[in-house]
N, C-alpha and C positions, 0 to 999 in steps of 0.2 A: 511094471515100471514103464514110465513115458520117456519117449524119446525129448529130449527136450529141442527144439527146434525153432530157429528164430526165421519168421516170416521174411524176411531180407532175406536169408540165403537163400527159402525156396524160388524169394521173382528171381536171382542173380541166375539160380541153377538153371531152372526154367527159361529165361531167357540165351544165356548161352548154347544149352543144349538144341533150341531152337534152331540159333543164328551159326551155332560150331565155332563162335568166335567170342573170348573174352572183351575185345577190345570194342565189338559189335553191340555186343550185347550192355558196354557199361554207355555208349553213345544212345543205346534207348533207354536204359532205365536212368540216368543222369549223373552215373554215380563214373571214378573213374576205374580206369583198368583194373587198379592192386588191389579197388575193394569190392572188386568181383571175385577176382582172384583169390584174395583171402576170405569172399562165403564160401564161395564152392571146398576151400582148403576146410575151414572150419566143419560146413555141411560134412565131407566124406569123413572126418574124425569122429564125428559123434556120431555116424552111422556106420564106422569100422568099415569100408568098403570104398574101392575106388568107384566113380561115375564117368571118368574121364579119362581117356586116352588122349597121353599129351606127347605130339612129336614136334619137333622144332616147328613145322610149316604147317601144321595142319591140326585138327582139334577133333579127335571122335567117340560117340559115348560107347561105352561099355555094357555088356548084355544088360546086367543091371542097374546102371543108368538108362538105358531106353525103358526097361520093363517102367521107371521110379519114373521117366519123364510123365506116363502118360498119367499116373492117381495124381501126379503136381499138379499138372497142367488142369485135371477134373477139378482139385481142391480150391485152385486157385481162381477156376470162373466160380464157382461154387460162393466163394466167401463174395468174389466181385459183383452175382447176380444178388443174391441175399440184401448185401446193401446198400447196391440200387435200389431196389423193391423199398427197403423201409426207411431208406437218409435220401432216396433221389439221385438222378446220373450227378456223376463230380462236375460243379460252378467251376466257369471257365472265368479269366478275370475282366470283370465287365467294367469301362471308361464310358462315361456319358460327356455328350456333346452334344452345345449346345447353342443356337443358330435360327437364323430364319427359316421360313419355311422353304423359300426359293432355294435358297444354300444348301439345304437336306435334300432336295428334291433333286437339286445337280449334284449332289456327291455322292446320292446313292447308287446311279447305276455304277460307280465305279469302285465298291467297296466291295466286291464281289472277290478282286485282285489280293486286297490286304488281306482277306478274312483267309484265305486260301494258302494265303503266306504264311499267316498266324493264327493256326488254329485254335490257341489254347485263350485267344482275346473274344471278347465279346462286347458289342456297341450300342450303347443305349441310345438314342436320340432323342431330343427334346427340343422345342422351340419355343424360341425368343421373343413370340408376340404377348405385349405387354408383360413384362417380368413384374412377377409380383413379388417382394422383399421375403415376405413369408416363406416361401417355398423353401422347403429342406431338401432337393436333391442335391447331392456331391458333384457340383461340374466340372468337368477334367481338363475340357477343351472348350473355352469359350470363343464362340467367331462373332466378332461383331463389325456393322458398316458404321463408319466415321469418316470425318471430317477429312482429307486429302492433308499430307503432313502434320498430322495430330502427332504432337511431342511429347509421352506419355512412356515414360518406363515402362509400367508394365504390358504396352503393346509392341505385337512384331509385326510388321508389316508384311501383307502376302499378296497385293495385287489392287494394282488403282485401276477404279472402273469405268465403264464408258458405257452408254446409255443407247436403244436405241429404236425405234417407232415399230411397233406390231401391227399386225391385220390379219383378218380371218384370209386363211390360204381358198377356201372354196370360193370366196366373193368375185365376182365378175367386177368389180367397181376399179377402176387404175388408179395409183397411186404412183406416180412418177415426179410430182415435185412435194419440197416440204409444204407451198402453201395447199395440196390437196387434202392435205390432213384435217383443212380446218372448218373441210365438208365432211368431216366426218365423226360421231358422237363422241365425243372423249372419256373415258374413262381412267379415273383416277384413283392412285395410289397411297393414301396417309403416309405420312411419316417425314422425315426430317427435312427434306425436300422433295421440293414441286417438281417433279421429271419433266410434265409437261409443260410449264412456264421455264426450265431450262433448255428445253429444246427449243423449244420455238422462239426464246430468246435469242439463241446463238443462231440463229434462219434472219435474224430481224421480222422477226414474227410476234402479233401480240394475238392473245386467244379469243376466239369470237364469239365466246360468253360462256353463261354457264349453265342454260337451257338444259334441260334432259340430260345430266351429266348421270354419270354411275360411279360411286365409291367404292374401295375395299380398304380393308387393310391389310391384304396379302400380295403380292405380283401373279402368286401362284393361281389365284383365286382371279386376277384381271387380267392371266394366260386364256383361261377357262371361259372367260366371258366374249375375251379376243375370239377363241374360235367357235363361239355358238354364232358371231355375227355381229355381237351387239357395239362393238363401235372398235375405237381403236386404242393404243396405250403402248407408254416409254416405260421399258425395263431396262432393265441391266442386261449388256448383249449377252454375258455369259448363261445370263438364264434364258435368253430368247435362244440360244444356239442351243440349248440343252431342250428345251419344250420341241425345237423343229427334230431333234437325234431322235426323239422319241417318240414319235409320233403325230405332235398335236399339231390339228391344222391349222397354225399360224405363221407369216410369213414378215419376212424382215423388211420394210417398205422407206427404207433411207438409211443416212450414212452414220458412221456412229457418233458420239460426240462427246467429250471427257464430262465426265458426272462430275468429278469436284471430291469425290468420296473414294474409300479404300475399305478393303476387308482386312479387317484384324486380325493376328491372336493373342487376342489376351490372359497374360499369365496367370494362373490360378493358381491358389495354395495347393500341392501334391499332395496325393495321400499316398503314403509310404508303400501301402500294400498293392500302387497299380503304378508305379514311378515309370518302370522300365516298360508297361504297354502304353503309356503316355507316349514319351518319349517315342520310341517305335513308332506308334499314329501319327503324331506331331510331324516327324519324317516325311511321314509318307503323302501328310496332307500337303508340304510345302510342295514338293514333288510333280502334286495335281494340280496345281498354279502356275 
């Protein structure tokens, strides 16, 4: 004859016996008190034997509950390593977001914080250069740069930006006014606007041509070329403040100047089964603005 025995009572027992506390052990396995309470009640009936010494303030096992804790506790990694090995460690709930590449590059050193918070989320990242319609990933959190007072339902506004002149940090060369920028090789950005015809605009500055220029279509990417030497370039300050925290040798060589433009979130359809680590992130991103 088999004991008949239902997997929940042994985590409930298991964990109790552990912790010495009903109410300990229902806050780790997520279940509440009474239905801890009532495994352990069920477990000792079908095994005709108490496991627990229950006094008003205190909780201790009995001979044959310690002997029972230690074959659970074996049965119980037993089954947990088993199907690790052939289903894989348990999928924690993965949110993708989805953003520039500047934008990923400054939020990730500080994701270190949430993940630590929230162990059981996990973060896909993806970027936003050139979206192709095609693409089937699920995005959870869209960030995107717009237009400054863009009137759109589905955006929330999280920080208007300001713009402002890089240069290689090792360079001997001075940069003490805006017009000395304009000895210096510009490197330019694609995209919705001209940072550098906005800057130099607001200097009363026009640019003095377009000789040897260098493109990209990343900031990240005309960080990178800022600190090899090769000329100079307007970002977004929050990404020049983020490239100097981190090392890159690039320095901020004027004052800042309102871009015109805002970072978004834009609302995306929820998928039911990551709602509450949305939400949660969503938090935590406003937070980091």
């Amino acid at each position: 004859m088999h004991h008949n025995l239902n997997l929940n009572w042994l985590r409930s027992f298991e964990a109790a016996a552990r912790l010495l506390s009903f109410t300990a052990a229902s806050r780790e396995i997520g279940l509440t008190q009474t239905a801890v309470s009532q495994h352990i009640k069920a477990l000792e009936t079908q095994l005709g034997d108490k496991l627990f010494l229950r006094r008003p303030k205190s909780l201790h096992l009995t001979d044959v509950g310690k002997a029972y804790l230690l074959t659970v506790r074996e049965a119980l990694d037993t089954i947990e390593m088993s199907t690790t090995g052939l289903f894989g460690p348990r999928q924690a709930r993965t949110i993708t977001l989805r953003a520039s590449m500047a934008f990923i590059m400054w939020v990730s050193p500080k994701l270190d914080g949430f993940l630590r918070d929230h162990p059981c989320i996990s973060i896909k990242l993806v970027t936003s250069i050139w979206k192709n319609p095609s693409d089937q990933h699920p995005v959870d959190v869209d960030i995107i740069l717009a237009p400054k007072g863009h009137a759109r339902s589905d955006l929330e506004l999280l920080s208007d930006e300001t713009i402002v002149p890089i240069f290689s940090a090792t360079s001997d060369r001075k940069i003490t006014t805006p017009r000395d920028l304009l000895r210096q090789p510009p490197i330019h950005i694609m995209g919705f606007d001209d940072h550098w015809a906005r800057y130099l605009s607001a200097q009363a500055l026009k640019p003095a041509g377009s000789g040897g220029r260098l493109i990209t279509d990343t900031s990240t990417a005309a960080i990178e070329m800022v600190a090899a030497g090769l000329g100079c370039a307007v970002i977004i300050e929050r990404f020049a403040q983020a490239a100097i925290e981190t090392g890159q040798k690039v320095r901020i060589v004027g004052e800042p100047i309102a871009l015109g433009q805002s970072h978004y979130l834009m609302r995306t359809e929820r998928r039911a089964a990551v709602q509450a680590q949305v939400e949660a992130f969503e938090s935590w991103l406003r937070h980091q603005f």
